[in-house]
C-alpha positions as CSV (number, residue, x, y, z in Angstrom):
1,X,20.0,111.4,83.2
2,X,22.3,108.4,81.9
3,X,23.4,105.5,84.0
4,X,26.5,105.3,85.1
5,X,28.8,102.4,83.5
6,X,28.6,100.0,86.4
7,X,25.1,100.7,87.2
8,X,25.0,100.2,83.2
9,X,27.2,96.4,83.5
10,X,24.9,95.5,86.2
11,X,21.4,95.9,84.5
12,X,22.7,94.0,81.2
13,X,23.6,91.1,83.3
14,X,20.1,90.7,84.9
15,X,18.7,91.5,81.8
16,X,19.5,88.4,80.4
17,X,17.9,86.5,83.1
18,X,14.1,87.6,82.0
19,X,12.1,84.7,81.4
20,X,9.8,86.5,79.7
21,X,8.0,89.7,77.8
22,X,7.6,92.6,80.1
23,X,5.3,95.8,79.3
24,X,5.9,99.2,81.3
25,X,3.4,101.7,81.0
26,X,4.8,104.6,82.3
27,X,2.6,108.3,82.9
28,X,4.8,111.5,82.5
29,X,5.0,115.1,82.6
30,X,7.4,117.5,81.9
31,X,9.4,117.9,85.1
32,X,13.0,116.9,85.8
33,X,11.7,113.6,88.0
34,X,9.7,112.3,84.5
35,X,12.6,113.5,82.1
36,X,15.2,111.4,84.5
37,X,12.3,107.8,84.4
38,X,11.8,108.7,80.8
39,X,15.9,108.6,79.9
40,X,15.9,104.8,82.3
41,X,13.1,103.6,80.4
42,X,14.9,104.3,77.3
43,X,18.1,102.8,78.9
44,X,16.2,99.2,79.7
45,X,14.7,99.0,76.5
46,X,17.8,99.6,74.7
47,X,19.3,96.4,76.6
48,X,16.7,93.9,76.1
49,X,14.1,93.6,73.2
50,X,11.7,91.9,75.9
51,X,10.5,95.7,77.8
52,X,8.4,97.1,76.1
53,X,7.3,100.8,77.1
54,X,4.0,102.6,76.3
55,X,2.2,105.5,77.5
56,X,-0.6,105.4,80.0
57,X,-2.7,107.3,82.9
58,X,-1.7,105.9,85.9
59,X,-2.5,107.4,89.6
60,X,0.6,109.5,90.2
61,X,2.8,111.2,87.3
62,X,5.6,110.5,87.3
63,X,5.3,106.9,87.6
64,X,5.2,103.6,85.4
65,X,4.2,100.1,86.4
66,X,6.1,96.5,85.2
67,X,3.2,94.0,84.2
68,X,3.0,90.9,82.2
69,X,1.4,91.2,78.6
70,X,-2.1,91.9,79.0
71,X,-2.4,91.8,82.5
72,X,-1.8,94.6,85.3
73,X,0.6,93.3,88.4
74,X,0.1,95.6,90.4
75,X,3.8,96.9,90.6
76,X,4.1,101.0,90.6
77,X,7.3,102.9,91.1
78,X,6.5,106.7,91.6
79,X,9.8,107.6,91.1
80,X,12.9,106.6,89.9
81,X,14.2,103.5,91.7
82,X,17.9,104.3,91.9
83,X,19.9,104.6,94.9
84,X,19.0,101.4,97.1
85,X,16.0,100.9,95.1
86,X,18.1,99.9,92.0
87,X,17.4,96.4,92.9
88,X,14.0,96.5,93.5
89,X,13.7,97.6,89.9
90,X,15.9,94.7,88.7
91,X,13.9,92.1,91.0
92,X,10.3,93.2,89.8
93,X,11.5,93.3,86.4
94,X,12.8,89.5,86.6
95,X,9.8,88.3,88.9
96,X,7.3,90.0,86.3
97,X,8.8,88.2,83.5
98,X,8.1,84.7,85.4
99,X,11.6,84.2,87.3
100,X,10.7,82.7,90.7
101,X,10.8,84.6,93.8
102,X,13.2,83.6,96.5
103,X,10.7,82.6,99.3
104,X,9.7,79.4,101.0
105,X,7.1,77.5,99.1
106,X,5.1,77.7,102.8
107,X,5.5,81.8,102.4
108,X,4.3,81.3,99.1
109,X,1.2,79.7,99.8
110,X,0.5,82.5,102.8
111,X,0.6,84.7,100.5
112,X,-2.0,83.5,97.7
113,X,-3.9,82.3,100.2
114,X,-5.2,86.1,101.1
115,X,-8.5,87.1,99.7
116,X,-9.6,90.3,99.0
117,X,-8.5,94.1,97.4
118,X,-5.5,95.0,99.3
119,X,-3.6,98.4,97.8
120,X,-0.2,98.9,99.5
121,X,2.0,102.3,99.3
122,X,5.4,102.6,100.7
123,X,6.6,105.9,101.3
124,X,10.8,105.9,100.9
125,X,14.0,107.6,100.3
126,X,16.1,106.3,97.7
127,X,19.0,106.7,100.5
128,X,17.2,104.2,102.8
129,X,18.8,101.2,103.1
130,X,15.9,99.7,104.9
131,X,13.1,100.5,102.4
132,X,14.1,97.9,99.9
133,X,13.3,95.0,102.2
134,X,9.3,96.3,102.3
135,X,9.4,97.7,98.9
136,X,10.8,94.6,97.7
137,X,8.4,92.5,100.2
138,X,5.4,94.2,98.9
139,X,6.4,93.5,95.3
140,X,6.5,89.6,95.7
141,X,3.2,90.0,97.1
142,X,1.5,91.5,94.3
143,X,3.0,89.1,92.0
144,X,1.9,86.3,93.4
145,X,-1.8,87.6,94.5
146,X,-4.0,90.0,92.0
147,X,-5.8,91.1,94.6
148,X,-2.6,92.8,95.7
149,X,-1.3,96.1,94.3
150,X,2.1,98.2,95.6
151,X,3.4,101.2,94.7
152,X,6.8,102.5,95.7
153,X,6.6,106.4,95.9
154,X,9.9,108.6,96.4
155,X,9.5,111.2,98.8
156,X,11.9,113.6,97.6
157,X,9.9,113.3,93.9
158,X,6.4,113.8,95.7
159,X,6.9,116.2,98.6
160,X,3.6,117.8,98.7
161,X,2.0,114.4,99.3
162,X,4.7,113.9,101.8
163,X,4.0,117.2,103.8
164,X,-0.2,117.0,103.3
165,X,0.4,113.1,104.9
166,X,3.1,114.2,107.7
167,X,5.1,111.2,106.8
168,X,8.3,111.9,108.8
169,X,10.3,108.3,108.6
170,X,10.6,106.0,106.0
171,X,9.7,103.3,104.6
172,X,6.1,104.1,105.7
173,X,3.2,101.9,104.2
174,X,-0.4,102.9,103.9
175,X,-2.9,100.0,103.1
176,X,-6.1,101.3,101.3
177,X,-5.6,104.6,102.2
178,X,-4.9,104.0,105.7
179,X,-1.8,104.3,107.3
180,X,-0.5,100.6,108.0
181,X,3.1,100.7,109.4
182,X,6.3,102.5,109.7
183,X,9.9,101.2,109.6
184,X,11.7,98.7,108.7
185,X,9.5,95.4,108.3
186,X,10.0,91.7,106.7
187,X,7.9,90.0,104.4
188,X,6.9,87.6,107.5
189,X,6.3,90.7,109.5
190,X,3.7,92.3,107.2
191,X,1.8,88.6,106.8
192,X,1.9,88.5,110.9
193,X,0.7,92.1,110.7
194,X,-2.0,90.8,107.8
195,X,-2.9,88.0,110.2
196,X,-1.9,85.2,108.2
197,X,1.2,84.1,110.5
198,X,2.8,80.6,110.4
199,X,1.2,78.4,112.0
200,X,2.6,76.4,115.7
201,X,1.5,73.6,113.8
202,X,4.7,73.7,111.7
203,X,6.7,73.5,114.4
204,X,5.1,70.8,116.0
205,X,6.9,67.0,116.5
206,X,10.1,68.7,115.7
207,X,13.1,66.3,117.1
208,X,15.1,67.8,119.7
209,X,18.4,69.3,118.5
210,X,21.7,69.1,119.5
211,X,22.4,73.0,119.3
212,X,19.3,75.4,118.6
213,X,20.6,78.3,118.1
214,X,18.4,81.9,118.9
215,X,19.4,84.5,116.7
216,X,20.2,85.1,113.2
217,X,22.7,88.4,113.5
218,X,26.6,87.7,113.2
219,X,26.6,86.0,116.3
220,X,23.5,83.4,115.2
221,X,24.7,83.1,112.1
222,X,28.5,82.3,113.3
223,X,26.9,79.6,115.7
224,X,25.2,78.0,113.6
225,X,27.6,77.2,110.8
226,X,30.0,75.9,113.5
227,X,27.6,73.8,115.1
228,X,26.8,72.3,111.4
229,X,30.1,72.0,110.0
230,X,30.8,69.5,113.7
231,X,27.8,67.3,111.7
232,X,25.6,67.7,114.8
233,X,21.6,68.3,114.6
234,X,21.3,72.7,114.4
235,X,18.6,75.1,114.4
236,X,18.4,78.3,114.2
237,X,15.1,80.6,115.7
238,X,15.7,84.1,113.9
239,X,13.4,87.1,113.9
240,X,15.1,88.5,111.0
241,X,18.2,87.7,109.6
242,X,21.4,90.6,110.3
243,X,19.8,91.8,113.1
244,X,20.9,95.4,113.9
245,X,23.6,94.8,110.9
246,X,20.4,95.6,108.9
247,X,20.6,99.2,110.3
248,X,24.2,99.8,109.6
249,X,24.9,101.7,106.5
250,X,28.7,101.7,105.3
251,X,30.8,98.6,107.3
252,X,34.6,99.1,106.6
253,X,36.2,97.1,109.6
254,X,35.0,93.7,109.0
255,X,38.6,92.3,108.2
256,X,39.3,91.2,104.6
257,X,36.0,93.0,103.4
258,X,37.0,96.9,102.6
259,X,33.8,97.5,102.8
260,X,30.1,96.7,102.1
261,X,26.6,97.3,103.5
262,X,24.7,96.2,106.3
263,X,21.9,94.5,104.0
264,X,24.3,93.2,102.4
265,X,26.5,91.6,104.7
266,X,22.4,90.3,106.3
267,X,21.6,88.4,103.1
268,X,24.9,86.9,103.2
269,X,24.5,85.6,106.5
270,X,21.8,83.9,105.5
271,X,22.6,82.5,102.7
272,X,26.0,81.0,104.2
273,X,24.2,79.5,107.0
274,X,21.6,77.6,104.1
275,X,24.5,76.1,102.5
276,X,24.2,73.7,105.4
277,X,22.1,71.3,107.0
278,X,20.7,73.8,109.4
279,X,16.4,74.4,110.2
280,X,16.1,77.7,109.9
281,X,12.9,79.0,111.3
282,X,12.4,82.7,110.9
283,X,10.2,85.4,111.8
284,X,9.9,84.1,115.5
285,X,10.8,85.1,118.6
286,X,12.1,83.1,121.4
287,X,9.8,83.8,124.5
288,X,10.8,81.7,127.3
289,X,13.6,79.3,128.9
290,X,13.6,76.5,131.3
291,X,16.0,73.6,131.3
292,X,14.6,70.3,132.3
293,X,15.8,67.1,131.1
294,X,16.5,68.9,128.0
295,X,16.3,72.9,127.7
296,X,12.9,74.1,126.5
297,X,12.3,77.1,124.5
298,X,9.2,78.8,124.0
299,X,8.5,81.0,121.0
300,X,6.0,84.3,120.1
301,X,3.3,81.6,118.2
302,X,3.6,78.9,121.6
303,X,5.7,76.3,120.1
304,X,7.6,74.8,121.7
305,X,11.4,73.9,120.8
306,X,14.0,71.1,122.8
307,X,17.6,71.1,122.7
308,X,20.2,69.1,124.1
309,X,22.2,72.9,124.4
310,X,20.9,76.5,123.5
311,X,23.3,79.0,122.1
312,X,21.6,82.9,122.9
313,X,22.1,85.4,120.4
314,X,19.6,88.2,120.4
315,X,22.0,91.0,119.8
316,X,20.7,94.5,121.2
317,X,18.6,97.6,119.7
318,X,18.7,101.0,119.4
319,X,18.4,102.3,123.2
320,X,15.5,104.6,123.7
321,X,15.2,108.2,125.6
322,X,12.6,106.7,127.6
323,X,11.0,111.3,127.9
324,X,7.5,112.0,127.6
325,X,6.7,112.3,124.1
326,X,9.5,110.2,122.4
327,X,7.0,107.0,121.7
328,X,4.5,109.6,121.0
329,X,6.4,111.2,117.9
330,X,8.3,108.0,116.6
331,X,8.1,108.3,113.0
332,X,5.9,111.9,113.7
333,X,9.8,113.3,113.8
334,X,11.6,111.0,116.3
335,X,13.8,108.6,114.4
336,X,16.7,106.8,114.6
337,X,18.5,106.0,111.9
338,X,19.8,109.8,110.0
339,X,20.5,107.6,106.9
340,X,17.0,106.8,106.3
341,X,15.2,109.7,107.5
342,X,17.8,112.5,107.0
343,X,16.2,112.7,103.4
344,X,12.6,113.8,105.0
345,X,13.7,116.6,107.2
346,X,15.6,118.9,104.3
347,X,15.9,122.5,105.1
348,X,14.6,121.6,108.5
349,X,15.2,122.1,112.3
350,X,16.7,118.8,113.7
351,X,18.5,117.4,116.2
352,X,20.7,114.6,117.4
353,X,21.2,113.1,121.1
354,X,24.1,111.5,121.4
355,X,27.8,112.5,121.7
356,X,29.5,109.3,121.1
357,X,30.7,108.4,117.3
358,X,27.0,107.4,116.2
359,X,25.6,110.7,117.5
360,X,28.4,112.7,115.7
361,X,28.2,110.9,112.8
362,X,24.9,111.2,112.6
363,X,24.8,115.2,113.0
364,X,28.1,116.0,110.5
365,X,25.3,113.8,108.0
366,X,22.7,115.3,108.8
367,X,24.1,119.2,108.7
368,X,24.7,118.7,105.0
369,X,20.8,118.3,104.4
370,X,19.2,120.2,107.2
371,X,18.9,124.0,107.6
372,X,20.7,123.3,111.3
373,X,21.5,120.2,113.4
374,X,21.5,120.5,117.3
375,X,23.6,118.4,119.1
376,X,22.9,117.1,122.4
377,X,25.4,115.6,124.9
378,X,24.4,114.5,128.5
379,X,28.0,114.8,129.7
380,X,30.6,117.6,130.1
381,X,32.1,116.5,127.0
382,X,31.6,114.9,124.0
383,X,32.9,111.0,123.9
384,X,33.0,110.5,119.7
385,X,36.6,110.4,118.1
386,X,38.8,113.5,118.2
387,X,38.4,113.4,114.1
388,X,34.9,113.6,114.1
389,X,34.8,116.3,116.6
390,X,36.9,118.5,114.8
391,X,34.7,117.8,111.6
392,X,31.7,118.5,113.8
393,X,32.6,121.8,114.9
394,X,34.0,122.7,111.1
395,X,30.2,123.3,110.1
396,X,28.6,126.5,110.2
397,X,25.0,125.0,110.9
398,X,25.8,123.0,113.6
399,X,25.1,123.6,117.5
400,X,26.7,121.8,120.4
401,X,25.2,121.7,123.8
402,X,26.9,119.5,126.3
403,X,25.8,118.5,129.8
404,X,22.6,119.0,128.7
405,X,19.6,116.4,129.9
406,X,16.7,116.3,127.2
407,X,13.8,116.3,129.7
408,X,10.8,116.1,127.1
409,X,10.1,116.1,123.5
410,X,6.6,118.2,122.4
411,X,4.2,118.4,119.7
412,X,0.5,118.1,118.4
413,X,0.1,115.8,115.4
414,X,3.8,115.9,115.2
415,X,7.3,116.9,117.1
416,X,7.5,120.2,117.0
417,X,10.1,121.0,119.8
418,X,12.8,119.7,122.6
419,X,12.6,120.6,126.3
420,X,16.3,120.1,127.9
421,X,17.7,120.8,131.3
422,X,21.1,122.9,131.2
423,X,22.9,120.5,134.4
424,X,25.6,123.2,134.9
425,X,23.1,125.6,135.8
426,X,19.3,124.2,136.5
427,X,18.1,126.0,134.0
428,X,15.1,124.7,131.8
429,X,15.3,125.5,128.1
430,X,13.1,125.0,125.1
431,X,13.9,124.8,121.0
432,X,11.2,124.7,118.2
433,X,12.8,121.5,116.7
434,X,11.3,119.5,113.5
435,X,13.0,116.3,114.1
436,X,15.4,114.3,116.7
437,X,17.6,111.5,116.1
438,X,18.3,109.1,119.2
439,X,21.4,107.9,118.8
440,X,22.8,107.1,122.7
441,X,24.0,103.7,122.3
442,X,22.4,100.4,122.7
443,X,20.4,97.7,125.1
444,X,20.5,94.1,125.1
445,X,17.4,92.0,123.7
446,X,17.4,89.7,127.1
447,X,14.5,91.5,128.9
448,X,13.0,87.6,128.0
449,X,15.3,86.0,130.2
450,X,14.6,88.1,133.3
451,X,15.0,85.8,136.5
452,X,16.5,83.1,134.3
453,X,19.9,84.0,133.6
454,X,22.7,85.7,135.5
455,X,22.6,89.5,133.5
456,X,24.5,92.8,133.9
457,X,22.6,95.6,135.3
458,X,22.5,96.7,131.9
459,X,20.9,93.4,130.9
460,X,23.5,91.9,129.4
461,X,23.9,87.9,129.7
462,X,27.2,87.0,132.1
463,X,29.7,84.7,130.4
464,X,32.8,82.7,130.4
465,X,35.8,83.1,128.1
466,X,34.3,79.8,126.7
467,X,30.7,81.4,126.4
468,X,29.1,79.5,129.2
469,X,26.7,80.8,131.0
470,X,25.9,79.8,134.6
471,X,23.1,77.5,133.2
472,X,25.3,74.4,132.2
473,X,24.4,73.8,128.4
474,X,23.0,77.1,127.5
475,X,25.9,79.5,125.9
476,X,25.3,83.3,124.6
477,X,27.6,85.4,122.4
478,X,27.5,88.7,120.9
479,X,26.3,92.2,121.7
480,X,23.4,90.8,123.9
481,X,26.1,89.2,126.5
482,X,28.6,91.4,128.5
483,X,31.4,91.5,126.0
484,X,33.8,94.5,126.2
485,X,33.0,95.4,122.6
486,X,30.6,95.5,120.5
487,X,31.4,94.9,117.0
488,X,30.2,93.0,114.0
489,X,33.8,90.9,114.1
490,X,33.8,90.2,117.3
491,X,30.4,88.9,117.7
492,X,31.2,86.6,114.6
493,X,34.0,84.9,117.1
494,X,32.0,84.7,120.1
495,X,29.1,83.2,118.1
496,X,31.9,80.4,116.9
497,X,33.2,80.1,120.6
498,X,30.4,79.3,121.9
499,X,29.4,76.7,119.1
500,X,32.7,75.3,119.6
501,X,31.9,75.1,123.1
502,X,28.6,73.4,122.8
503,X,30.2,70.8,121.0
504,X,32.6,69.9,123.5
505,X,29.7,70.0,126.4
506,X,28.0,67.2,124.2
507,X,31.0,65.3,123.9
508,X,31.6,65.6,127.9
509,X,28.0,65.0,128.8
């Protein structure tokens, strides 16, 4: 296996940005996956005359580990890191040879601050746009505390292990053997997780701000660099960065951007909103709101936050089934994004619910790596784009059933099948089924503001043209208010209208 020329351009650049030697010890056999790691080895090498590769016996073969001179890091790829972990590879590489990591010096200090042996393993798919974010999590971790250890293992190169563990989504992370977490997770969510949270404390005798801002997806992220550029006091609560964005693969309607990632477009929303004045506090949530002299906000760790005005973003999830075995089987072959997990279920029974564009999508993906993909509809017809549907019902190993109702989902250790209702008839039917992806649209994160705000019944926040809401001073924009649309562009305006509109209530008032 060669690298392409880009792929090729890239690594030479970030080449030159090692600080210092790096040794890879790398353990392989003869199969295709070790021949491939072998030829990038060789390819890194050739590039810089600071990696240095030798042989060694390391836990899993095929696999090498990046490590300082004389001293083990910690940092295992069972694999080869291509695909979206490309720059994983690159980052270790640079952190290893003494570049600093891109974290908050109060992260930092979490992090060495853990004592004891603490082996993580992240299950993946190199196709997994999600996986970086823990593999790359993980990594920082061990390089900053010794008694931290990750490995990165590619589930397509260790299937067997795969199968014998019943890992069924990715990324999933076992911790000393022991299965820790799956899905997508930050670095602040696996120190929560770990127990060593930020403190309240850090948010304590904060001054009240002129906008706070809850919410860090396009609309959060809009919001706030509006409300800083007007030279007013901003801050920003986000659980993580890109919201949902982070779970969108390809974006190609985000006008004068042909097309990038959803990751991508996440870390750039962060990074615009540093380049101003704004306190960003992340890997909170926002838990409670009452307006008294100014407007109070409560967060997950009991903080508490004032604001002259409060702009709501909280976007919206994935909606669930809400059928008896669906929280049963997440990640035991219920799943929602095909893009991450499609990899997992090859040659396998699966099935998608949802006949809108996501749902279609999804199972025209999906058909090209599954022995058959089901297709579930709840109404008469299906609601995706006539272009889609005609691609849909192109493939050979694709079934449609429409006004069908998915009544249960079944299984021992893991899904095994899908009960549905056929509503033209009554009649019950059942399908042995490995997998299921839920892709029926989505819900608003306001459940926190029951009782507070004026919502849709579908929980959505009721607003003005200008944002308002019919608290005076608090605004909401994006996919968690009742906008007709929900798209990434759109929520990127109403997250500047309502900033805009902040601003002029301060003036006024």
């Amino acid at each position: 296996m060669k690298l392409d020329a880009d792929i090729r351009a890239q690594l030479q650049q970030y080449l030159q940005l090692l600080e210092g030697d790096v040794v890879i010890k790398v353990s392989a056999g003869s199969d295709s996956v070790s021949r491939d790691m072998l030829d990038l080895l060789d390819e890194l090498t050739g590039m810089s005359s600071r990696i240095t590769v030798e042989r060694a016996e390391l836990a899993r073969t095929p696999s090498f580990s990046v490590n300082r001179p004389g001293e083990d890091t910690g940092i295992v790829f069972a694999g080869v890191p291509l695909g979206h972990e490309f720059t994983s590879l690159v980052l270790a590489l640079l952190q290893v040879s003494g570049r600093p990591p891109k974290v908050d010096d109060e992260v930092i200090e979490r992090i060495k601050s853990i004592k004891g042996e603490y082996r993580f393993e992240t299950y993946v798919s190199l196709s997994c746009h999600n996986c970086p974010d823990v593999v790359q999590a993980l990594n920082v971790m061990s390089v900053l505390n010794p008694g931290i250890s990750h490995t990165m293992i590619d589930g397509a190169a260790y299937k067997e292990e795969v199968e014998r563990k019943e890992v069924m989504a990715v990324p999933t992370v076992y911790l000393n053997g022991e299965f820790f977490e799956s899905g997508r997770m930050t670095l602040d969510d696996i120190l929560n997780k770990l127990g060593v949270s930020a403190d309240a404390a850090a948010f304590a005798n904060k001054e009240p701000f002129d906008v706070l801002v809850i919410g860090g997806g396009p609309a959060g992220s809009s919001a706030a660099i509006y409300a800083a550029r007007k030279g007013i006091r901003t801050g920003i609560v986000a659980d993580r960065f890109g919201g949902q964005v982070n779970d969108t693969l390809g974006i190609e309607n985000l006008i004068s951007v042909k097309h990038t990632e959803g990751p991508q477009l996440a870390v750039a929303l962060e990074e615009h909103v540093k380049e101003y004045p704004v306190d960003i506090m992340k890997s909170v949530r926002a838990e409670k709101l009452e307006k008294k002299d100014l407007i109070e906000v409560t967060l997950n760790n009991g903080a508490v936050l004032k604001s002259k005005t409060v702009i709501i973003a909280t976007g919206a999830r994935w909606r669930n089934l809400n059928v008896p075995g669906e929280e049963e089987f997440k990640n035991k072959g219920v799943a929602y994004c095909p893009h991450c997990d499609g990899p997992l279920f090859a040659g396998k029974q699966v099935a998608v619910v949802g006949g809108g564009n996501s749902g279609v999508e999804a199972a025209i993906d999906l058909a090209g790596i599954a022995a058959h993909v089901t297709l579930f509809e709840f109404m008469p017809e299906l609601k995706a784009d006539q272009v889609l549907q005609d691609r849909l019902y192109s493939l050979p190993n694709v079934t449609v059933h429409k006004n069908a109702q998915v009544k249960e989902i079944t299984g021992s250790s893991k899904m095994e099948g899908i009960t549905y209702i056929d509503r033209a008839t009554g009649e019950e039917h059942h399908l042995a089924m490995d997998g299921v992806f839920v892709q029926i649209g989505l819900v608003p994160n306001t459940e926190w503001l029951e009782g507070v705000l004026e919502r849709t019944r579908m929980g959505e926040i009721v607003v003005d043209s200008r944002g308002a809401t019919a608290i005076p001073g608090v605004f909401a924009a994006g996919d968690c208010t009742n906008s007709a649309y929900k798209q990434i562009i759109i929520s990127m305006g109403s997250g500047a209208t309502a900033a805009l509109s902040a601003f002029d209530y301060l003036i006024r008032n």
